[in-house]
DSSP file (Angstrom, degrees, kcal/mol; ACC not computed):
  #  RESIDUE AA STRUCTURE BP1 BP2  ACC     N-H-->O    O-->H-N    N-H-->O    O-->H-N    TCO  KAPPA ALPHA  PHI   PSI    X-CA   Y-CA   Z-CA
    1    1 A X              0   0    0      0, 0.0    32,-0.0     0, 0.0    36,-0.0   0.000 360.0 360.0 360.0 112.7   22.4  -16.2   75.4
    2    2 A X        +     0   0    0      2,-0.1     2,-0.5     0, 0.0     0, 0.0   0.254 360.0 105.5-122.6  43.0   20.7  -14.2   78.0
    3    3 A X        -     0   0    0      1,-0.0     2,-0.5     2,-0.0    30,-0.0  -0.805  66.3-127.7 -86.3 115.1   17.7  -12.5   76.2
    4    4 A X        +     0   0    0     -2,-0.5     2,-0.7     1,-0.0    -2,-0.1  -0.425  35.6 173.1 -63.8 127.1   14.3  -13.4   76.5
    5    5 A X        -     0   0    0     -2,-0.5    26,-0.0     4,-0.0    -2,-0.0  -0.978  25.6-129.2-133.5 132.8   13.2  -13.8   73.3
    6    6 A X     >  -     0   0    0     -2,-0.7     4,-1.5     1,-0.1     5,-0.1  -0.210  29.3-105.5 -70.3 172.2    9.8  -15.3   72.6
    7    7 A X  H  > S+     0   0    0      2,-0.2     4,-1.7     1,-0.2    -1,-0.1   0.675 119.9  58.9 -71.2 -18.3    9.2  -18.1   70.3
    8    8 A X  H  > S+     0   0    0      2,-0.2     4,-0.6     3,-0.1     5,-0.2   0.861 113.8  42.1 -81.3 -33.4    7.6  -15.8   67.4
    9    9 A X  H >> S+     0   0    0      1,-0.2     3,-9.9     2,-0.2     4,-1.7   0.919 110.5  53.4 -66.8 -57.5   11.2  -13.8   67.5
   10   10 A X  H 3X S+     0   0    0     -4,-1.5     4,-3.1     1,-0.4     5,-0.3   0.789 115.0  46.6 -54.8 -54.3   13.4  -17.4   67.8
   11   11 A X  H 3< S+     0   0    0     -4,-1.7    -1,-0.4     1,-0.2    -2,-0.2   0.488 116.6  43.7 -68.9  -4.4   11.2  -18.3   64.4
   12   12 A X  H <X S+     0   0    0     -3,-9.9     4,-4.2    -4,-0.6    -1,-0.2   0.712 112.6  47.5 -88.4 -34.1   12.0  -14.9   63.0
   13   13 A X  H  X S+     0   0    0     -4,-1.7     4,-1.8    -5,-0.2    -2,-0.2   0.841 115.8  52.6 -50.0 -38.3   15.8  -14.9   64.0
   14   14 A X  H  X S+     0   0    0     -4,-3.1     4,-1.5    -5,-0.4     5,-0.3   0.952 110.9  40.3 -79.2 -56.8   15.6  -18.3   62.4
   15   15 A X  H >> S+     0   0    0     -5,-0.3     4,-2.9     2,-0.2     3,-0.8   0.992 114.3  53.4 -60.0 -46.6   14.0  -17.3   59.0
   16   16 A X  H >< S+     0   0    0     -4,-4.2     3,-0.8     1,-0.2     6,-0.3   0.977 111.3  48.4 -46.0 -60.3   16.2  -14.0   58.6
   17   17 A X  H 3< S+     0   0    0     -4,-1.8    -1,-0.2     1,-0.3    -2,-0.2   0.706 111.1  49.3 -54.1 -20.3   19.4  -16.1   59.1
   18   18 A X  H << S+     0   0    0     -4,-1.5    -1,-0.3    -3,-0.8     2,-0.3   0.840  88.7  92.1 -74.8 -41.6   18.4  -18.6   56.7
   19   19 A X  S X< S-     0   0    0     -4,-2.9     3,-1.0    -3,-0.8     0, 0.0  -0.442  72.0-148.6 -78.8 136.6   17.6  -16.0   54.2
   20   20 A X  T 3  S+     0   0    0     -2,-0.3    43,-0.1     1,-0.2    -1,-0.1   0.118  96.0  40.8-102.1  11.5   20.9  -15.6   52.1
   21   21 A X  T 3  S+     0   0    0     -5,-0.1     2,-1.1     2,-0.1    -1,-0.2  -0.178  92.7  92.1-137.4  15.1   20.5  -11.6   51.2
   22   22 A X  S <  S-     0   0    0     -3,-1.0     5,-0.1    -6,-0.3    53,-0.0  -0.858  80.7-139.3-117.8 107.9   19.1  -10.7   55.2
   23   23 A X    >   -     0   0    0     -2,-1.1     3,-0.8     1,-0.1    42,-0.2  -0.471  23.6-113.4 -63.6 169.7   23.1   -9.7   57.1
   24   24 A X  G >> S+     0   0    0     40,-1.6     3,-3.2     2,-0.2     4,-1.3   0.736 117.6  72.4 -64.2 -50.8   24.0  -10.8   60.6
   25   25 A X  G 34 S+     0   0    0      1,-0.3     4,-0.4    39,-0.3    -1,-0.1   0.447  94.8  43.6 -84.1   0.6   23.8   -6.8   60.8
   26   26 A X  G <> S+     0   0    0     -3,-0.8     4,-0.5     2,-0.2    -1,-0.3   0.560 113.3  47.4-118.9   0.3   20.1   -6.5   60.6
   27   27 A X  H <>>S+     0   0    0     -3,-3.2     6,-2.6     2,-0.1     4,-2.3   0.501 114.9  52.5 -86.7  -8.6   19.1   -9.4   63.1
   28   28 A X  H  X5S+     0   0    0     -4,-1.3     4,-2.3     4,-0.2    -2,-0.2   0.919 110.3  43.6 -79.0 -57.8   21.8   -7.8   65.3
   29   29 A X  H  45S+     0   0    0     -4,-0.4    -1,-0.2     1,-0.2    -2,-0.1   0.819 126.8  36.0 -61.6 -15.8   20.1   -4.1   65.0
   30   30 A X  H  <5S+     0   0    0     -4,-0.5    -1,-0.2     3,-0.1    -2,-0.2   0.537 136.0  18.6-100.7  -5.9   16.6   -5.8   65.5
   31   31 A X  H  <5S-     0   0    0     -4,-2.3    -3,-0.2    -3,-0.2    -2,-0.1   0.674  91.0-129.1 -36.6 -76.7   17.5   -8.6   68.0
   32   32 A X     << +     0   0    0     -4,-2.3     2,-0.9    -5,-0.6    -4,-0.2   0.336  60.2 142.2  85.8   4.4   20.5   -7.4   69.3
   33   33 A X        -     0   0    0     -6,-2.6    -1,-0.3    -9,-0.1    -2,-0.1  -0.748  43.5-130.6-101.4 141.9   22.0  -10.6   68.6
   34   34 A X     >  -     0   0    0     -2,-0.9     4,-1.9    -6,-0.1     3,-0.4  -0.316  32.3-101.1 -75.3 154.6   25.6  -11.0   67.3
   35   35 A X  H  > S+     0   0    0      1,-0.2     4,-1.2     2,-0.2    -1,-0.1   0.760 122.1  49.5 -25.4 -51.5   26.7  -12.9   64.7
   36   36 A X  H  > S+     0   0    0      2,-0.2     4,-2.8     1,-0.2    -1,-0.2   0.770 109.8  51.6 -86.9 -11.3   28.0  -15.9   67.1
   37   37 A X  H  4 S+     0   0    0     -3,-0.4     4,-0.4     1,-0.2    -2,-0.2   0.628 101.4  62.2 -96.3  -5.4   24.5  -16.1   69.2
   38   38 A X  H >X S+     0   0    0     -4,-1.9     4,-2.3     2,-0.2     3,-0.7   0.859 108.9  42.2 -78.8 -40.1   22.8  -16.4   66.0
   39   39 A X  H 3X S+     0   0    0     -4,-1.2     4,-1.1    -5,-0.3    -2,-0.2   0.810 110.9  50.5 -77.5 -26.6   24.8  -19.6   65.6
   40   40 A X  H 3< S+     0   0    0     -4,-2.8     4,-0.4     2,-0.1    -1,-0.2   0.616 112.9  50.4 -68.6 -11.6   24.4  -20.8   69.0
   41   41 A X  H <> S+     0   0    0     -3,-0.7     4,-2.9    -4,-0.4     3,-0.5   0.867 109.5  50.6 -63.7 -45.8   20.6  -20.3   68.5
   42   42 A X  H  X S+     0   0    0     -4,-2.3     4,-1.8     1,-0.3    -3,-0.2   0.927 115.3  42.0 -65.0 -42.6   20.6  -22.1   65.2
   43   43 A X  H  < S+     0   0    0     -4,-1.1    -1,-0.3    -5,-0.3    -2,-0.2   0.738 113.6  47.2 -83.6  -5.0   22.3  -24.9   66.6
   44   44 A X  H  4 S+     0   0    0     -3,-0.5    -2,-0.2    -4,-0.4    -3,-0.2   0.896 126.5  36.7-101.4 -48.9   20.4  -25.3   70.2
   45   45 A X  H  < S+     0   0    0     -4,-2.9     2,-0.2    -5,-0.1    -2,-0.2   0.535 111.5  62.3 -98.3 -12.8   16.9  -24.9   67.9
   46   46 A X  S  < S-     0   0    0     -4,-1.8     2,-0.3    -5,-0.2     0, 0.0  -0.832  89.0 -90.8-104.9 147.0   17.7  -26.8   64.7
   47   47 A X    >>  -     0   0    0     -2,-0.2     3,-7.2     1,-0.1     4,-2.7  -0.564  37.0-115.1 -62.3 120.8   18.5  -30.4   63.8
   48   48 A X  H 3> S+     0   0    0      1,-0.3     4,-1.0    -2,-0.3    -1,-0.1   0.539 115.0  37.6   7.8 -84.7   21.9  -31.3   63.8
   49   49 A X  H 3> S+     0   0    0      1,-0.3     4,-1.4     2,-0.2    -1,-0.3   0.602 109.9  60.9 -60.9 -23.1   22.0  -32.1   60.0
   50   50 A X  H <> S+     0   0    0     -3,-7.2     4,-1.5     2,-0.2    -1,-0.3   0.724 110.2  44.9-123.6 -41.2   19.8  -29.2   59.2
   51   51 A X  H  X S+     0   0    0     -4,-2.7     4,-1.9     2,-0.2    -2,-0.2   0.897 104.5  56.6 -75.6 -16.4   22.7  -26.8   60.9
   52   52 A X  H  X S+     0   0    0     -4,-1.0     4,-1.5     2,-0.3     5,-0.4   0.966 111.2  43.5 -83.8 -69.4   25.5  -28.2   59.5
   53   53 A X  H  < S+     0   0    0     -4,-1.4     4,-0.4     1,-0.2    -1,-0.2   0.761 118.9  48.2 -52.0 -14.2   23.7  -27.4   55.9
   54   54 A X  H >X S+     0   0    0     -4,-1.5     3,-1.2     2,-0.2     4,-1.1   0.966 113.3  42.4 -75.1 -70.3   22.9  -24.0   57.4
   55   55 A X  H >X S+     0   0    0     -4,-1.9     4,-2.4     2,-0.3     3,-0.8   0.764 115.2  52.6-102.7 -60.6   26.6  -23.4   58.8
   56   56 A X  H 3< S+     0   0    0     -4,-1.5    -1,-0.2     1,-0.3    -2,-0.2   0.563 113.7  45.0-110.8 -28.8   28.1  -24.9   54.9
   57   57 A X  H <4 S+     0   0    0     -3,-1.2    -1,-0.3    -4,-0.4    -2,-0.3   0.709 121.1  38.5-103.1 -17.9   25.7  -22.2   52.9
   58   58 A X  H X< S+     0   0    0     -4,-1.1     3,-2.9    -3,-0.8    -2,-0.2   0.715  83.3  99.6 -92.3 -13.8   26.6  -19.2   55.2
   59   59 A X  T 3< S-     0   0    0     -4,-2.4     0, 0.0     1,-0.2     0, 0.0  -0.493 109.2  -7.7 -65.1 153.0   30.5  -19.6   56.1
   60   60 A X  T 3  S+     0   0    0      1,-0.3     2,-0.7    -2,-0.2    -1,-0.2   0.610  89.0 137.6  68.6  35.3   32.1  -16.9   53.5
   61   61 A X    X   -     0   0    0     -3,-2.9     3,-0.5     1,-0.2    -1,-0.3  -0.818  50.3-145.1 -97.1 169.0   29.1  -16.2   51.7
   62   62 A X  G >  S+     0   0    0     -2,-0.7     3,-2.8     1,-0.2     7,-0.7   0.880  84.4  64.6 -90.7 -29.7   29.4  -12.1   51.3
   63   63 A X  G 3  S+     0   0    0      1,-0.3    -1,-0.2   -43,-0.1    -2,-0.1   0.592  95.4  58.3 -70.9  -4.1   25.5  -11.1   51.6
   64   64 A X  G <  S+     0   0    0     -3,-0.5   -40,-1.6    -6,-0.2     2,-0.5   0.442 101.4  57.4 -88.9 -14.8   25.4  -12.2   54.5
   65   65 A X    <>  -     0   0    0     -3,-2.8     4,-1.8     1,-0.3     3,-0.5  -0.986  69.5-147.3-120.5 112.8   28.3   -9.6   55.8
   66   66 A X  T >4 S+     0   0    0     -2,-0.5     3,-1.1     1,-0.3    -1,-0.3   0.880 105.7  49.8 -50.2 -85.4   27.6   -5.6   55.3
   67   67 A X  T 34 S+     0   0    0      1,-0.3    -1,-0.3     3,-0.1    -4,-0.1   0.499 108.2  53.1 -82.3 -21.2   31.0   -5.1   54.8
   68   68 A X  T 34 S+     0   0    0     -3,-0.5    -1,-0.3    -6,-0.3    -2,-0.2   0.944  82.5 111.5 -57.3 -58.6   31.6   -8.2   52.0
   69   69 A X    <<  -     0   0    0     -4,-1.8    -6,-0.0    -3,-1.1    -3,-0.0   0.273  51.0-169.1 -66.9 154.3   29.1   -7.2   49.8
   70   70 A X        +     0   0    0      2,-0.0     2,-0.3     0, 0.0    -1,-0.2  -0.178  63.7  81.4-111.4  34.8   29.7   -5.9   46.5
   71   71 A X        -     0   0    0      1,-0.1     0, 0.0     2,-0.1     0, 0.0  -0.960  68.6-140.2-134.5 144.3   26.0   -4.5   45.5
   72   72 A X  S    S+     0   0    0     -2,-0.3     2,-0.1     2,-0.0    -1,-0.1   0.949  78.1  63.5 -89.5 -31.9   24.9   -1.3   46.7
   73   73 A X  S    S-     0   0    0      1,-0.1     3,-0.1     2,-0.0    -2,-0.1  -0.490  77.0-133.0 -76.7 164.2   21.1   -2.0   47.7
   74   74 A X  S    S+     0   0    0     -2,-0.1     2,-0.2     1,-0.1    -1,-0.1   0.286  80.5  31.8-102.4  23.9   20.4   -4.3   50.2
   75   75 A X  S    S-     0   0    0    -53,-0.0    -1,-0.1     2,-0.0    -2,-0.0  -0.821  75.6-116.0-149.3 139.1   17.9   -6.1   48.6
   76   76 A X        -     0   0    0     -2,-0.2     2,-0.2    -3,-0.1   -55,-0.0  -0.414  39.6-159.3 -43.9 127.6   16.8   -7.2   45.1
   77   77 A X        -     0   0    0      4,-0.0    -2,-0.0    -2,-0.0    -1,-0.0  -0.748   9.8-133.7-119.6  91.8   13.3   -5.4   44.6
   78   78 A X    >   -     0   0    0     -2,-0.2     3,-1.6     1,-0.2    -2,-0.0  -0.038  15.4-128.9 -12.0 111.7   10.7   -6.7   42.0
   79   79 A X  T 3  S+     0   0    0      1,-0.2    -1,-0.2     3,-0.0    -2,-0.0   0.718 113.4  53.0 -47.9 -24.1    9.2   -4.0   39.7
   80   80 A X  T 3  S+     0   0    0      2,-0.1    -1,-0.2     0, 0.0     2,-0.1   0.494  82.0 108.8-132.9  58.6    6.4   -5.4   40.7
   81   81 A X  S <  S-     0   0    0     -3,-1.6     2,-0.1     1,-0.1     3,-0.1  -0.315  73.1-110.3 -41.2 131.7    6.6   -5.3   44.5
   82   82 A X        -     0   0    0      1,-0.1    -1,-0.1    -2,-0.1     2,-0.1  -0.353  37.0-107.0 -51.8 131.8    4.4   -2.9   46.4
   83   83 A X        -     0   0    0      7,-0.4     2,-0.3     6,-0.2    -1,-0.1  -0.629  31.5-157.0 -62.4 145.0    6.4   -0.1   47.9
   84   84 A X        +     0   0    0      5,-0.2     2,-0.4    -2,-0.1     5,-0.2  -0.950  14.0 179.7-112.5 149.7    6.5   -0.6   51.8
   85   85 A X    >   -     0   0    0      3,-0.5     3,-1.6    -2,-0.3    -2,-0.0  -0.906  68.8 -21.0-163.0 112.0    7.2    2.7   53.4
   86   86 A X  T 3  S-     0   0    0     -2,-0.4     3,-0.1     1,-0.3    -2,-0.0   0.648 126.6 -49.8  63.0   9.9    7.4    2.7   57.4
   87   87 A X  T 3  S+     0   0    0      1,-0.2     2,-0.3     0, 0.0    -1,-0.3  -0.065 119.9 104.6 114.3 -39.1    5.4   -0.7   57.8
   88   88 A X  S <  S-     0   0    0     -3,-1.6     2,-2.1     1,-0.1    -3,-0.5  -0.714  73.4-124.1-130.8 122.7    2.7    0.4   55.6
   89   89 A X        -     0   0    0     -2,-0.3    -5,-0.2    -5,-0.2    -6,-0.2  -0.106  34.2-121.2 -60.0  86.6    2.0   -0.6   52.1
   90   90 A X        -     0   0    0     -2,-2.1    -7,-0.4    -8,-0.1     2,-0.3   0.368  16.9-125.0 -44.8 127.5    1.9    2.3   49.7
   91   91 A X        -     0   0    0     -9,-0.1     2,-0.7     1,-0.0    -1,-0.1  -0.392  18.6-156.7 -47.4 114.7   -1.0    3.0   47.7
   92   92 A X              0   0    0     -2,-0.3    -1,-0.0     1,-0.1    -2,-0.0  -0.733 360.0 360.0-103.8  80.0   -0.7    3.4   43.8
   93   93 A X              0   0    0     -2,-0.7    -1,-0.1     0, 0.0    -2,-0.0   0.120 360.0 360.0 -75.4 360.0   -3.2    5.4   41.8
């Protein structure tokens, strides 16, 4: 991997990949990292055992893969979640 990436991204790269509904495809479009250099990151930055349970909940699950998944938004949204719109939380009146 030959990106400089600061420690606040490695600890974002880290949480997105963890998060079981966040794809490969959207650390890739805000990275830039593929699918296998998120898994050589996880394993040079995580403990052993802690990748292996990492590596055992992501092989073949489908949210993790645009093209698996069988729901059309890409996230579950709480009714009541704030809209975010551009960064900025929208106002309700």
């Amino acid at each position: 991997m030959q990106r400089d990436l600061t420690i606040r991204d490695m600890d974002r790269i880290i949480e997105m990949a963890w998060e079981d509904r966040t794809p490969f495809d959207a650390i890739l479009m805000q990275f830039g990292l593929k699918e296998q250099e998120v898994i050589t990151l996880m394993r040079k930055e995580m403990k052993p055992s802690s990748f292996r349970m990492w590596r055992k909940r992501v092989q073949g699950r489908k949210t993790k893969h645009l093209k698996k998944r069988t729901f059309e938004d890409g996230r579950f949204k709480c009714s009541r979640q704030k809209q975010i719109t551009h960064n900025k939380i929208s106002k309700r009146y």
